[in-house]
Every structure is written in C-alpha cells, then in structure tokens.
N, C-alpha and C positions, 0 to 999 in steps of 0.2 A: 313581641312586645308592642305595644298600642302606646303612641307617643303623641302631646298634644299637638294640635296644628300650632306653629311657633315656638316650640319646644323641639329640642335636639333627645336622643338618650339620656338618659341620667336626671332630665329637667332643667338643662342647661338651656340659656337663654342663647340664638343661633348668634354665630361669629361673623359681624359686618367687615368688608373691608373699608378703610377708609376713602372718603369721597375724592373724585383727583386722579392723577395719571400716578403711575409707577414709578417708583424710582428705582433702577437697579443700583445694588451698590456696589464699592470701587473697585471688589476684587473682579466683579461680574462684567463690569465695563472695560481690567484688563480684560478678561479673557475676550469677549466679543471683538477688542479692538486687535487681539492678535491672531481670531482664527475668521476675521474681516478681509485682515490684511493678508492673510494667508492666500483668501479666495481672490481677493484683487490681484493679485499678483500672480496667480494663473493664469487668471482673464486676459489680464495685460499684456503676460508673455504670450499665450498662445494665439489672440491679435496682430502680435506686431510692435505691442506698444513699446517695446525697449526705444524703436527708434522715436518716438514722440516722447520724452519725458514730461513734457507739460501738461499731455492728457494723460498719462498715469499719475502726475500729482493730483489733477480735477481729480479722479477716483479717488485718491484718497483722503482726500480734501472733503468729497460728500461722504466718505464714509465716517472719518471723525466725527463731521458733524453730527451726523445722526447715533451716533456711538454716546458722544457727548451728549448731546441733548435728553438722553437717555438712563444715562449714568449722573451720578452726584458730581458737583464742580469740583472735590478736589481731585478725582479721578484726571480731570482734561489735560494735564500736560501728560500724564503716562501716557495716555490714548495718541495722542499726536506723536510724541515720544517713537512707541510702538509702532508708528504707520510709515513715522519717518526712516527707519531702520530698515524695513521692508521695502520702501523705496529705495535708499540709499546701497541698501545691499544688492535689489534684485531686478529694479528697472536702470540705475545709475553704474553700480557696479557690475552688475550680469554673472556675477562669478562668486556671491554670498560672503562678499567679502567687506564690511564695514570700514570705511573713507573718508577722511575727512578730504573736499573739494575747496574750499575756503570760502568763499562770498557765496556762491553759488550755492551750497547747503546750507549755509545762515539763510540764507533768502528763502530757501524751500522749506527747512526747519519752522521759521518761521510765519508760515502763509498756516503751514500747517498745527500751530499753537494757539493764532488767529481764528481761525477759523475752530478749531474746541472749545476756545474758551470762550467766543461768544455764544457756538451751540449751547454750550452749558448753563452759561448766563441764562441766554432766552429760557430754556427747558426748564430750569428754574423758577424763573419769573410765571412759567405757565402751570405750573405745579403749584404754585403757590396760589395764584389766582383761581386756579380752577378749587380748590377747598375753601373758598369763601374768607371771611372775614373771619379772624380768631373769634372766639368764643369770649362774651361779654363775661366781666366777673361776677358773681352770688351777690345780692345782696347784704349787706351789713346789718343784722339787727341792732335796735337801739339796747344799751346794757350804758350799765352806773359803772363810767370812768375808774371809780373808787373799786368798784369789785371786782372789773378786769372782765373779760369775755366767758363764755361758756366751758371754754377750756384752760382758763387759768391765765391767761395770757392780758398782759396791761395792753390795755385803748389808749391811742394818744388823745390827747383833747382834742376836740375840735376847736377850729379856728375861725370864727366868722369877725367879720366888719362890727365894729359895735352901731353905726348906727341903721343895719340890715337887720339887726336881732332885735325879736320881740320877748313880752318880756309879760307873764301872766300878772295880772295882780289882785286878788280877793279884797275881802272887805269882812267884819262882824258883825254887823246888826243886817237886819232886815229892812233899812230905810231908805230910800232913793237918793242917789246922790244927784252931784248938780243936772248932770246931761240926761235922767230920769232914768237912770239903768237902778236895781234894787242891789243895795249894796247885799254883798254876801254871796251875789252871784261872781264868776268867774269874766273877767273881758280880756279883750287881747289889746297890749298898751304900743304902740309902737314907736 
C-alpha cells in the first residue's frame, strides 16, 4: 500500500510527541527509585560502604535526585521514602532489618526528602520551560450581545471607559456641515 509522504496508514495525520522532556509517572518513578536503590546498595556493599554511611547516603542522595527530577513531584517523597529504607535496612542496619535510630534517621530521612523534592521542583520548572509559553487564546469574534455567540451561548457586554469609546454618528442630507465634512457621510466622534 503506497502511503502519502506525511501521511501514516489509513490517512492518519503522523503522531507528534509533545515538545519538552519526559515525564515519567509516579508508579514509574516508584519502581526506578526501588530497583536504583536495589543497585546502590550492591555497589555500596560490595565496596565497603557499610563502614562509611555518609558515602552511601551521597549515593542515594544523587540517585533520588535524578529519580526525582525525572518523575512527577508527587512521586518525591515515595522516591526518598524508598531509598531511605534501602539505606536504613542495608548500609545502617546490615541485616534487612528496618530501625528506627532516632535523630540520626530523621537527619538522613531528611537530606534525603530534601534533596527529591528539590530534584522535582527543578525537573519541573525545566519541563515547563522547555514547552514554551502556553498557547495564546482564539480570537473572539465580534457577535450582537443580544443574540449570544455562535453557539448559543450569552456574551458578556463589554466594558470600556466612557470617555475611551467612540461613538459613530451619520447625518440625512447631503449638505456640509460646520467642519466641511458632507453630512450623511459617516465620522468617528470621540
């Protein structure tokens, strides 16, 4: 079958993606943030890093971010959530056993919330930017307040300043009036 150039099968016009980064969504950003954390936590163990837990938080500190940044912002706390669990269980606790430490997991908990929810933020802010300015509205046709729009639907009136509105005014005969305009023609009075 012989299909136009710009033309898909069928005559379907082809399918653009929209302009802009991706956004994965939140079930996609858990899963990323749990088989992330999965992998850092290999890495980490089979380095050494049990004994350094501040450089397995850095891991997973840059992995949210970019998880987040990645993923829609209400995703960011599960993502840290998720990363923090993997750390707590398996560089903290070493034995897959989930702990509460008291200040010292608020503090890690939270670097690691910090750190999502500004990825997110940002990733946002770049997604957004990167698709330009929304889309100006349609113009308005001029339509008789009285008859309502095209579709049926009442116009409000418009609302101007009275002394910004002009205001046509004719004339009946054919004779010049004072300022040598021919009456009967059309002026704009202001």
């Amino acid at each position: 079958m012989r299909v136009a150039p710009g033309r898909r099968a069928g005559g379907a016009s082809p399918v653009h993606a929209p302009p802009g980064r991706h956004c994965w969504p939140a079930s996609s950003g858990l899963l990323a943030a749990y088989a992330g954390s999965a992998a850092v936590t290999a890495v980490v163990v089979l380095a050494g890093g049990t004994r350094h837990p501040a450089a397995a938080l850095a891991a997973y500190g840059l992995l949210v971010a970019v998880v987040a940044a990645s993923t829609r912002p209400a995703a960011a706390a599960g993502v840290a959530l998720i990363a923090w669990m993997f750390d707590n269980g398996f560089i903290v606790g070493r034995h897959a056993d989930l702990s509460w430490h008291g200040a010292a997991d608020a503090r890690r908990l939270a670097i690691l919330l910090a750190a999502s929810v500004a990825a997110a933020m940002l990733g946002s802010h770049i997604r957004g930017a990167s698709q330009g300015p929304p889309p100006a509205p349609d113009p308005v046709t001029a339509v008789d307040p009285d008859e309502g729009s095209p579709d049926g639907h009442p116009v409000p009136a418009a609302r101007a300043p009275a002394a910004a509105a002009t205001a046509v005014t004719t004339a009946a005969s054919n004779e010049p009036d004072d300022d040598g305009v021919l009456i009967g023609h059309s002026r704009l009075a202001a």
